[in-house]
LUMVEX-941661 format. One record per residue (C-alpha): residue in one letter; x, y, z. Coordinates in Angstrom, 1 decimal. Example, Ala and Ser with C-alpha at 12.3 -4.5 7.8 and 13.67 -1.06 7.14 Angstrom:
PT   residu        u        v        w
PT        A     12.3     -4.5      7.8
PT        S     13.7     -1.1      7.1
//
This chain:
PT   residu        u        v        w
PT        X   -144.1     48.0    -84.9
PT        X   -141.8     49.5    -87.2
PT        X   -140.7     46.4    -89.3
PT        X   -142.2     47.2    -92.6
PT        X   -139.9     50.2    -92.8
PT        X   -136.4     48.6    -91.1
PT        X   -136.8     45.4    -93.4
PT        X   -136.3     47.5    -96.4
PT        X   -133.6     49.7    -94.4
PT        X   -131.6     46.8    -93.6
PT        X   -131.7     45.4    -96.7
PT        X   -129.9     48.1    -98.3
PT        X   -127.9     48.1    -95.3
PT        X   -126.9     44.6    -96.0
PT        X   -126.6     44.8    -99.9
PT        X   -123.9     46.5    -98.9
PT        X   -121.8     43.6    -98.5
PT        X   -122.8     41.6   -101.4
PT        X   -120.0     41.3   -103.4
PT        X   -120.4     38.3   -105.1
PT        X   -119.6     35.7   -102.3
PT        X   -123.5     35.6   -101.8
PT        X   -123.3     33.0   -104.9
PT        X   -121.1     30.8   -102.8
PT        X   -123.8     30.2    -99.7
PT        X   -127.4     29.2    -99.2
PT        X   -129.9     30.9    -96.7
PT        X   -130.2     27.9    -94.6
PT        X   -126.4     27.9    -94.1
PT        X   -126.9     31.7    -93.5
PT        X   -129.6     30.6    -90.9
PT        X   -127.4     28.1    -89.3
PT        X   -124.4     30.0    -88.4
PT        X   -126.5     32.2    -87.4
PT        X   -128.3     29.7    -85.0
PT        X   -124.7     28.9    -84.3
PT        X   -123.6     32.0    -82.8
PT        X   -126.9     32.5    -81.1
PT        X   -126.5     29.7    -79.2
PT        X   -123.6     30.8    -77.4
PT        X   -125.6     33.9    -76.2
PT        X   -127.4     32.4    -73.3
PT        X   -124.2     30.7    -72.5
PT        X   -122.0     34.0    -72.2
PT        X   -125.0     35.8    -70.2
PT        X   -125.4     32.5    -67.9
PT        X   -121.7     33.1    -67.0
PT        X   -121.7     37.0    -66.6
PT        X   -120.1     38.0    -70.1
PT        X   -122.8     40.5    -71.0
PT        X   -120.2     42.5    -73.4
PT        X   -119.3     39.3    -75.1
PT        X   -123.1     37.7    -75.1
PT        X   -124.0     41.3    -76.9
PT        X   -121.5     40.9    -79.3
PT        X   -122.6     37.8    -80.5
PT        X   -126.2     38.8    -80.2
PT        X   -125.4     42.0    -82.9
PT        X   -123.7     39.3    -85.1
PT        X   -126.7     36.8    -85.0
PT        X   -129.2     39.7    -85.8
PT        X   -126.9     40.7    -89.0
PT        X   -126.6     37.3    -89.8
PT        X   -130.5     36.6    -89.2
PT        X   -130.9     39.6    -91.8
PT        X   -128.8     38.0    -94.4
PT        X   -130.2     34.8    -94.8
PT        X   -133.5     36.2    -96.2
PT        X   -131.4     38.6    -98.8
PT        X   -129.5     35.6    -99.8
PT        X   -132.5     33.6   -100.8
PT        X   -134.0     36.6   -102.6
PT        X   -130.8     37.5   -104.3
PT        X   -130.2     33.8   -105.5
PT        X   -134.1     33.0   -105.5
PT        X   -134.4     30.3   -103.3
PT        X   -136.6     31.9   -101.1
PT        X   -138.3     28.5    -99.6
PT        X   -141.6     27.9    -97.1
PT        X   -138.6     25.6    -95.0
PT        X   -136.4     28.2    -95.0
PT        X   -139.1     30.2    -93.3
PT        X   -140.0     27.9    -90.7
PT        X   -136.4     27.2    -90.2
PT        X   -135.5     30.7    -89.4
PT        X   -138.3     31.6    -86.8
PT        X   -138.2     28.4    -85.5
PT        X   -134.1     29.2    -84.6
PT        X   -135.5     33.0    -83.6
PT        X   -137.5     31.5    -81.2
PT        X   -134.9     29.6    -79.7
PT        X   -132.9     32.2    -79.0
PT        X   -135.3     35.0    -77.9
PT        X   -136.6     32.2    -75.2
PT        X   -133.2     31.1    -74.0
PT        X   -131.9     34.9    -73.5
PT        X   -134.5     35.6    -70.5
PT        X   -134.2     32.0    -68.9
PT        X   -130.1     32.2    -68.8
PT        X   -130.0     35.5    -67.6
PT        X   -132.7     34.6    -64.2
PT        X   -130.6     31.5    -63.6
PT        X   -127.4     33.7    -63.5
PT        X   -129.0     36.3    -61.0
PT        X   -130.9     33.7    -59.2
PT        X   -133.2     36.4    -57.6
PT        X   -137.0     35.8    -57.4
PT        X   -137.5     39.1    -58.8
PT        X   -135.9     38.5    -61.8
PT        X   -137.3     35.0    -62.5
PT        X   -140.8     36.3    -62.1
PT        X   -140.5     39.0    -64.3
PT        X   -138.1     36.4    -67.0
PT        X   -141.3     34.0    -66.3
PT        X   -144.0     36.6    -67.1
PT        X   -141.8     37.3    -70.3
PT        X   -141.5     33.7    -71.8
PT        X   -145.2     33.6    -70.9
PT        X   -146.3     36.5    -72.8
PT        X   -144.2     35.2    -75.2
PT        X   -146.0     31.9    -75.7
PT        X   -149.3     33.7    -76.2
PT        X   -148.4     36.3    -78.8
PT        X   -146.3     33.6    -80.7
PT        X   -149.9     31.7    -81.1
PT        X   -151.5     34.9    -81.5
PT        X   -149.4     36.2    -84.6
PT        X   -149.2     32.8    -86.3
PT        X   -152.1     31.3    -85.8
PT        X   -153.6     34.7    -87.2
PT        X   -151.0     34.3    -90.0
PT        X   -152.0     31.3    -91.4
PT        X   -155.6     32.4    -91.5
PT        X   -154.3     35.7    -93.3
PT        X   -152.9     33.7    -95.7
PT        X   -155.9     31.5    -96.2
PT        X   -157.8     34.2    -96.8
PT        X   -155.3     35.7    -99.7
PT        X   -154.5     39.0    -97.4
PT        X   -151.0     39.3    -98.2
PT        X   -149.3     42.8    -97.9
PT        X   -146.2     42.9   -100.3
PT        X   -146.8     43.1   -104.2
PT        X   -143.4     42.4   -105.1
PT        X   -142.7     39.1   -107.1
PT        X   -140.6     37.9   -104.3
PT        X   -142.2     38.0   -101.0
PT        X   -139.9     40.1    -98.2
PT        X   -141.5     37.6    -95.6
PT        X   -142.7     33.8    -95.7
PT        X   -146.1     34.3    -94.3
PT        X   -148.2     37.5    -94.0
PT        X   -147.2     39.0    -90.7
PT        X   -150.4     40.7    -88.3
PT        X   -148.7     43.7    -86.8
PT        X   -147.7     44.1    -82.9
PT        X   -146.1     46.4    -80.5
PT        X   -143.2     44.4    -80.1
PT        X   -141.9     43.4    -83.3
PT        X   -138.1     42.4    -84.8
PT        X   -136.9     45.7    -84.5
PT        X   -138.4     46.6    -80.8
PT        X   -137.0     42.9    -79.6
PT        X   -133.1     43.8    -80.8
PT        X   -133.4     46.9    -78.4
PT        X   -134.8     45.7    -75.4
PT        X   -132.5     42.3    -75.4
PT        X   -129.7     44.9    -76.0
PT        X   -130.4     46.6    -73.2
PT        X   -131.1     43.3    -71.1
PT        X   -127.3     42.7    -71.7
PT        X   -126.5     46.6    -71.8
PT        X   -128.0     47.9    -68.6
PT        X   -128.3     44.5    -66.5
PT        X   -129.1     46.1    -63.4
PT        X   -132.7     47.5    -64.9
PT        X   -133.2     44.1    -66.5
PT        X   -136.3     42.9    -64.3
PT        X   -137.8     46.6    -65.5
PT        X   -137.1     46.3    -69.1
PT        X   -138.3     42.6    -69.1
PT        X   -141.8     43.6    -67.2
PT        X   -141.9     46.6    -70.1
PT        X   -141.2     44.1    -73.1
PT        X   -143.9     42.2    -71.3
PT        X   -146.4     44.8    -71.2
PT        X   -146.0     45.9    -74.2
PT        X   -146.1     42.6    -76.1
PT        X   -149.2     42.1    -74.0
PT        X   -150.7     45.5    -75.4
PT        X   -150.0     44.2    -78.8
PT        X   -152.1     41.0    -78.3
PT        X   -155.1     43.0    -77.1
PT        X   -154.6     45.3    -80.5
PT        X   -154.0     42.3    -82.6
PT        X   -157.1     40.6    -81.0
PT        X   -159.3     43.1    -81.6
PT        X   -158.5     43.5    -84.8
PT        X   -158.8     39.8    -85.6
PT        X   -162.6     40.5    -84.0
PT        X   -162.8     42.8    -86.8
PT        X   -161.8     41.3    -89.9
PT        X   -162.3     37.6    -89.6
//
């Protein structure tokens, strides 16, 4: 929801630590290690490590955030490298929920992990599908010469920013986790219904 405004935050935030080395890498390396760490998220959660799985998750966000700032700074922002990233997003945001109901092993929390992924599903073909017919349509949203984004993105409740807080609190506050995934849930739901609706409306 608030995505616009944090992109542009956190890439100051991040130009922070561009002294040079940026040169030396490429964004889908960026994107790799950062696949790399995320991978051992739903590992550490699986085996009860939620300080450790959190850790790794704050690294993989930062490292998420570079990748994009590196292909702007050394301009080889790249339609792949797009796909690339998201696709390794999605990965991870699906395996956090599944790894965490296998470790509790409680019907309550793989109903409510279940609902998530499901909800999931649907807004990921919600947003893109809506994407691509954005861009069809030559509705993009950024006038810089270098696009902060590969693809036109339709807004939602539950955006980049919104997800790194509640999977921080999934490994945070474990014991409210099956209440924090049904609110993720409902939320992301909310957002379909807005983003529908406005798709009614301008295509």
């Amino acid at each position: 929801m608030f995505d616009d405004k944090l992109r542009r935050l956190k890439d100051r935030l991040l130009g922070i630590l561009d002294r040079g080395w940026i040169k030396y890498l490429t964004p889908n390396q960026v994107t790799s290690a950062a696949f790399g760490v995320g991978l051992g998220i739903p590992v550490f959660l699986y085996l009860g490590y939620n300080r450790t799985a959190f850790g790794l998750w704050i690294v993989n966000r930062i490292l998420d955030g570079l990748d994009g700032l590196v292909a702007r700074k050394r301009e080889m922002v790249s339609d792949f490298g797009g796909y690339y990233d998201i696709l390794t997003d999605f990965i991870i945001y699906g395996s956090v929920p599944l790894a965490i109901a296998l470790r509790e092993d409680s019907l309550s929390v793989y109903i409510a992990a279940l609902l998530l992924i499901t909800v999931f599903y649907i807004n990921g073909a919600s947003w893109m599908f809506l994407s691509g017919i954005m861009e069809k349509r030559k509705r993009r949203g950024v006038d810089e010469s270098l696009p902060i984004t590969t693809l036109e993105m339709p807004r939602g409740l539950i955006e980049g920013g919104e997800t790194i807080l509640f999977y921080s609190l999934f490994m945070l506050i474990p014991d409210a986790v099956v209440y924090l995934m049904l609110g993720m849930a409902a939320l992301t739901a909310a957002g379909i219904i807005i983003r529908f609706l406005y798709a009614r409306k301008s295509i």
